[in-house]
DSSP file (Angstrom, degrees, kcal/mol; ACC not computed):
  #  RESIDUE AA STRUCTURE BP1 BP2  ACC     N-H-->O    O-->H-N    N-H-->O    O-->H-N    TCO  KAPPA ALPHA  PHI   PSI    X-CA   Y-CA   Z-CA
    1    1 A X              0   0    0      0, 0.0     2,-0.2     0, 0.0    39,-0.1   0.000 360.0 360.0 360.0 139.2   28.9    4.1  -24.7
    2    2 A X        -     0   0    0     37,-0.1     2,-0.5     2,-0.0    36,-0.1  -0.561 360.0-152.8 -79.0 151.2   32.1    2.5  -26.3
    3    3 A X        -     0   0    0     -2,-0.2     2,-0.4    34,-0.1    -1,-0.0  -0.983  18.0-166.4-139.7 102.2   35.3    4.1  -24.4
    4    4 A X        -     0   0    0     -2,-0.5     2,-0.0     4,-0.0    -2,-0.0  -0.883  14.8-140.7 -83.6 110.8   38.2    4.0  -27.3
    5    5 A X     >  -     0   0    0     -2,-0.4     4,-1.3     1,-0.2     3,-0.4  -0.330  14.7-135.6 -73.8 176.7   41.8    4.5  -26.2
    6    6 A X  T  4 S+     0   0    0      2,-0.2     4,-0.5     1,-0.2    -1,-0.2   0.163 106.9  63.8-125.3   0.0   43.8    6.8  -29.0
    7    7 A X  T  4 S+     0   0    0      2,-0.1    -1,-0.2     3,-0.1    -2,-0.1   0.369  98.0  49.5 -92.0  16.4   46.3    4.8  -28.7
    8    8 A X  T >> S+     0   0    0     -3,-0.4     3,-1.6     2,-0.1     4,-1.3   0.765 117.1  39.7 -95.2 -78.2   44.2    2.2  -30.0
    9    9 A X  H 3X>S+     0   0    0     -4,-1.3     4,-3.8     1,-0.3     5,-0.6   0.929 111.5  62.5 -66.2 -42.0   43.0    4.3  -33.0
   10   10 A X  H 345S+     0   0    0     -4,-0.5    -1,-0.3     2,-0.2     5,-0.2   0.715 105.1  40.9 -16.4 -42.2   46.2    5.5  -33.3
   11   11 A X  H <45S+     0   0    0     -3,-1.6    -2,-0.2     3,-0.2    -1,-0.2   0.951 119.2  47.0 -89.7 -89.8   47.5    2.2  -34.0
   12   12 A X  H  <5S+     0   0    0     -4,-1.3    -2,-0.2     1,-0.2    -3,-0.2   0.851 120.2  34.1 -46.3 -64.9   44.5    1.2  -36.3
   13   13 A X  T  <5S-     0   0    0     -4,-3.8     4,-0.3    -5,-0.1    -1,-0.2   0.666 107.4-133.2-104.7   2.7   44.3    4.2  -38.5
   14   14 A X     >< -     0   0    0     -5,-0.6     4,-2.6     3,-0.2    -3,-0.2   0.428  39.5 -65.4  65.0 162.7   48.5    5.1  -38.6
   15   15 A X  H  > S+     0   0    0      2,-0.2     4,-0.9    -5,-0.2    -1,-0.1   0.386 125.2  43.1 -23.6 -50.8   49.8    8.2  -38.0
   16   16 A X  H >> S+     0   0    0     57,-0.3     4,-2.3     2,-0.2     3,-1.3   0.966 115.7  51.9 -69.7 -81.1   48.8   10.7  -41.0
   17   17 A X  H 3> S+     0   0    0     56,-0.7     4,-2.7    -4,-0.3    -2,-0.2   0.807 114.8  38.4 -39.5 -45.0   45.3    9.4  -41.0
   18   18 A X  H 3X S+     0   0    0     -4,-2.6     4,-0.9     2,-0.2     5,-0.3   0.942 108.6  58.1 -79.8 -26.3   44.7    9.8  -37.3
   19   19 A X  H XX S+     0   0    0     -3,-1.3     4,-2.2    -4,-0.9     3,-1.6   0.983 113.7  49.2 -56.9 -56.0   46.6   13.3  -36.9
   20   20 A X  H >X S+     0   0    0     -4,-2.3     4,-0.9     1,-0.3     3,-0.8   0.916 106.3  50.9 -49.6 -67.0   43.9   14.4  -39.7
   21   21 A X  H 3X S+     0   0    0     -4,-2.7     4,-0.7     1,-0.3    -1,-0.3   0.393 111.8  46.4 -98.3  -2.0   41.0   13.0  -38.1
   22   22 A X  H <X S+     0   0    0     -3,-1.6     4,-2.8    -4,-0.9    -1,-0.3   0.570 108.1  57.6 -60.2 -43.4   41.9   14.9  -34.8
   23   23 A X  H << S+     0   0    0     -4,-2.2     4,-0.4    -3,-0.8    -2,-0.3   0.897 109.2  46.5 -37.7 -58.6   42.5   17.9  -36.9
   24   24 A X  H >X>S+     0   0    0     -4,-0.9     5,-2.7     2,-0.2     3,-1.2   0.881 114.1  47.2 -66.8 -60.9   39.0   17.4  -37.9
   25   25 A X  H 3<5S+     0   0    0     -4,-0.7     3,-0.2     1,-0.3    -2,-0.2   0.833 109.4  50.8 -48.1 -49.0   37.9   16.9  -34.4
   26   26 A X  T 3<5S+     0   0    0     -4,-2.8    -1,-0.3     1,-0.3    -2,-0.2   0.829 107.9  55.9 -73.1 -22.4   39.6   19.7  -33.0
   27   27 A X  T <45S-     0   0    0     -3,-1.2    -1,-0.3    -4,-0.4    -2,-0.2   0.530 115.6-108.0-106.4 -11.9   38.0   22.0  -35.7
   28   28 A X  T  <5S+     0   0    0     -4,-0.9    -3,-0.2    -3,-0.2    -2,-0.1   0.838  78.8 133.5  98.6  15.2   34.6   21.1  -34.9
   29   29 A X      < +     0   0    0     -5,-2.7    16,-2.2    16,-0.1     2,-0.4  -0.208  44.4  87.6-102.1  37.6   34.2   18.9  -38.4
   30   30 A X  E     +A   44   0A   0     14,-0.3     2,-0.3    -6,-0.2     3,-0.2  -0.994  53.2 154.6-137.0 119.4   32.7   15.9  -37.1
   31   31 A X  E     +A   43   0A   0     12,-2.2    12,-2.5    -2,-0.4     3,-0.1  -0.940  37.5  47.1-152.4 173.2   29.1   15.3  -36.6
   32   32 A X        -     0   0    0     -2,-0.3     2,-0.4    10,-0.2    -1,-0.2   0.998  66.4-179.1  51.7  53.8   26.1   13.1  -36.3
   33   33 A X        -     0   0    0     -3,-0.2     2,-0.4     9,-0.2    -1,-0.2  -0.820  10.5-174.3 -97.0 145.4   27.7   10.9  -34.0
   34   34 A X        -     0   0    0     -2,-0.4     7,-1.2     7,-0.4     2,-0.6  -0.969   5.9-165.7-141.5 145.0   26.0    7.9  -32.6
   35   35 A X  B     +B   40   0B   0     -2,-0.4     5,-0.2     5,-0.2    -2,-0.0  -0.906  13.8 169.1-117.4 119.9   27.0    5.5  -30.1
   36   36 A X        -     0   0    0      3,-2.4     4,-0.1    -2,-0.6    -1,-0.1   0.534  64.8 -96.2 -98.2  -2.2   25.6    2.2  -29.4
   37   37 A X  S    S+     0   0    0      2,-0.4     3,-0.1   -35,-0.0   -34,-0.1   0.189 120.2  33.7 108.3  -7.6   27.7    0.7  -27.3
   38   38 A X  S    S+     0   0    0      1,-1.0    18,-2.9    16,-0.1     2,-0.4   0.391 109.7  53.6-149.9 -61.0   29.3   -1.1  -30.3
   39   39 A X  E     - C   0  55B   0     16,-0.2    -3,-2.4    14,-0.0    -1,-1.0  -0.928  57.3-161.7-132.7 143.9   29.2    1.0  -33.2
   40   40 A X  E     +BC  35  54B   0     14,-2.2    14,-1.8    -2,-0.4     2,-0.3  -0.824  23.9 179.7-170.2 111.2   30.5    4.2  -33.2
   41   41 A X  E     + C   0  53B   0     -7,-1.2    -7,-0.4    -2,-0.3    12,-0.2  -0.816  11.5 117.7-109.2 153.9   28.9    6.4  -36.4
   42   42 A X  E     - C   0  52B   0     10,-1.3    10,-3.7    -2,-0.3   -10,-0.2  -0.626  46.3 -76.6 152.9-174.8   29.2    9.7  -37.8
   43   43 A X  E     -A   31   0A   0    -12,-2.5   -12,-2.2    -2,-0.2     2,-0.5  -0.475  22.0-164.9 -85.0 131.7   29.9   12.5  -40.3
   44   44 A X  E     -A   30   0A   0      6,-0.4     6,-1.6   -14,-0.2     2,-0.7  -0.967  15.4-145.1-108.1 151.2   33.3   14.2  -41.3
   45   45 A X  B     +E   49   0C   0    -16,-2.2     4,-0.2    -2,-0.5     2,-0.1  -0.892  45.7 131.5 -94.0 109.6   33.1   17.2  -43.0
   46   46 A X  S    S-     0   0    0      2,-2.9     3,-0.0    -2,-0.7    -1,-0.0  -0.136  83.4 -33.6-124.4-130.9   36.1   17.3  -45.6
   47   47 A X  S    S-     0   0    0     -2,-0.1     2,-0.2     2,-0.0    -2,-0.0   0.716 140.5  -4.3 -73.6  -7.8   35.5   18.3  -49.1
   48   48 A X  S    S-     0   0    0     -4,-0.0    -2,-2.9     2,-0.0     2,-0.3  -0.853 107.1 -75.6-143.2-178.7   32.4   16.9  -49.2
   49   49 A X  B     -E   45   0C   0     -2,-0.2     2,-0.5    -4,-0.2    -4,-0.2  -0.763  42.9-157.0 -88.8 165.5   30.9   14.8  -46.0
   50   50 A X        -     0   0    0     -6,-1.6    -6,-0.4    -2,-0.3    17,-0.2  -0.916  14.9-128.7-139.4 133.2   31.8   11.7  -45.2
   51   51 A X        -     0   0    0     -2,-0.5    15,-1.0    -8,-0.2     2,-0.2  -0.321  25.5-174.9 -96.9 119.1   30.3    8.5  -43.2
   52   52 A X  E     +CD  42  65B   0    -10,-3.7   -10,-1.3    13,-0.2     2,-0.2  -0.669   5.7 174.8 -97.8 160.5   32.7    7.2  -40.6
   53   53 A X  E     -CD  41  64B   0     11,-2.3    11,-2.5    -2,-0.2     2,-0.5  -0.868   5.1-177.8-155.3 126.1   31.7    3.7  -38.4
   54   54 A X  E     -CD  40  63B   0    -14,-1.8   -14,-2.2    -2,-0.2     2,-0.3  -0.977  12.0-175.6-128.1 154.6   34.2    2.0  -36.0
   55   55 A X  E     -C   39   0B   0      7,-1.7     2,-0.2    -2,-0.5   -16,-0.2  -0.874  22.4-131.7-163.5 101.8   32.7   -1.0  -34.6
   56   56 A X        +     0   0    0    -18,-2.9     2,-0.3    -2,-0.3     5,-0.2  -0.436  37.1 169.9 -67.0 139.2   34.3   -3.5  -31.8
   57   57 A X  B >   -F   60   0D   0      3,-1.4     3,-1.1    -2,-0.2    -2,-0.0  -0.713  57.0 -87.2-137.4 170.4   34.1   -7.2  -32.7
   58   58 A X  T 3  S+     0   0    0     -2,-0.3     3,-0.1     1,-0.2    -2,-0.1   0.472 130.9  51.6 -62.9  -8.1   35.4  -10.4  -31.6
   59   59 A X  T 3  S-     0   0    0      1,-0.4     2,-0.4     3,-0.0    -1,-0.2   0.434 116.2-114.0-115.9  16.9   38.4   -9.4  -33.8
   60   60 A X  B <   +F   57   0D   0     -3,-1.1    -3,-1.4     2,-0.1    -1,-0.4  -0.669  62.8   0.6 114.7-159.3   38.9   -6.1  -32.3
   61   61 A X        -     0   0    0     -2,-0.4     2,-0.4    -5,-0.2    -5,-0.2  -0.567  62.9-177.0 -45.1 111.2   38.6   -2.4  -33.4
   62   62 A X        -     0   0    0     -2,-0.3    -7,-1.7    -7,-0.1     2,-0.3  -0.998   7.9-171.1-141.7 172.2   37.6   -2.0  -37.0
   63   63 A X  E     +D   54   0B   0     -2,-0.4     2,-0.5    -9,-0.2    -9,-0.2  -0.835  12.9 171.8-141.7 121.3   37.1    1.1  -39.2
   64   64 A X  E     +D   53   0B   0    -11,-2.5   -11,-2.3    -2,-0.3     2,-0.2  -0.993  10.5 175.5-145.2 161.6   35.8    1.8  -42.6
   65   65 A X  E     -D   52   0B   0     -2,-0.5   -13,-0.2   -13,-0.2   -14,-0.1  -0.909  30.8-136.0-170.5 146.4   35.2    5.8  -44.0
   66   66 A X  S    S+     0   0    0    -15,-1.0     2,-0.3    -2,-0.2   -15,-0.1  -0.115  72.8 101.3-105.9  37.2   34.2    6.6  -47.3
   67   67 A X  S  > S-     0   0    0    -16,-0.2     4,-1.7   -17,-0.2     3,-0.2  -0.675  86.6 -99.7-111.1 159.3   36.6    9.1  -47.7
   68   68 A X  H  > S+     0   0    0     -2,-0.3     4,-0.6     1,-0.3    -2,-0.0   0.602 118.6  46.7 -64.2  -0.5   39.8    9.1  -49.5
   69   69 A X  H  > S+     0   0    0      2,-0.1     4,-5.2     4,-0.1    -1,-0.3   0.680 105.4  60.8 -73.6 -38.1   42.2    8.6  -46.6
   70   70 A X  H  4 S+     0   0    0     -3,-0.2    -2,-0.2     1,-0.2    -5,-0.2   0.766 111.4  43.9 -62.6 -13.3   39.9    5.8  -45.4
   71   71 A X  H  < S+     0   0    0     -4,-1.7    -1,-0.2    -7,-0.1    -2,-0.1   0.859 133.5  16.3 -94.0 -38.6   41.0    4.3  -49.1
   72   72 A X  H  <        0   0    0     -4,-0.6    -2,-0.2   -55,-0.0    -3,-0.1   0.595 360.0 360.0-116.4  -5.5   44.8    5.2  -48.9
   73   73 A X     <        0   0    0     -4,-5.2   -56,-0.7   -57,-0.1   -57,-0.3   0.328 360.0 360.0  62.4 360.0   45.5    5.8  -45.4
């Protein structure tokens, strides 16, 4: 299992974006997670759902979501 500091993702997804995606967390809107040791998947539930992946690399932490914060941050 990957062990992510939140001040790490913090960092990575800035301020607005992460306060939301705790928001999310806290409300129980997050799902289908899987952890590979590596990659980090799963679902947000917004207005529609939406497929999250963080994934540790040789260049660090990185992030995509195919949701509209993940586009404008």
């Amino acid at each position: 299992m990957m062990t992510i500091r939140t001040s790490v993702t913090g960092l990575m997804a800035g301020d607005r974006t992460f306060v939301r995606g705790r928001e999310y967390a806290d409300e129980d809107r997050v799902a289908d997670l899987a952890d590979d040791g590596v990659v980090i998947t799963g679902t947000v539930e917004g207005t529609r759902d939406y497929a999250v992946v963080l994934a540790a690399g040789s260049d660090g932490l990185t992030g995509t979501c195919d949701c509209p914060m993940g586009e404008t941050g």
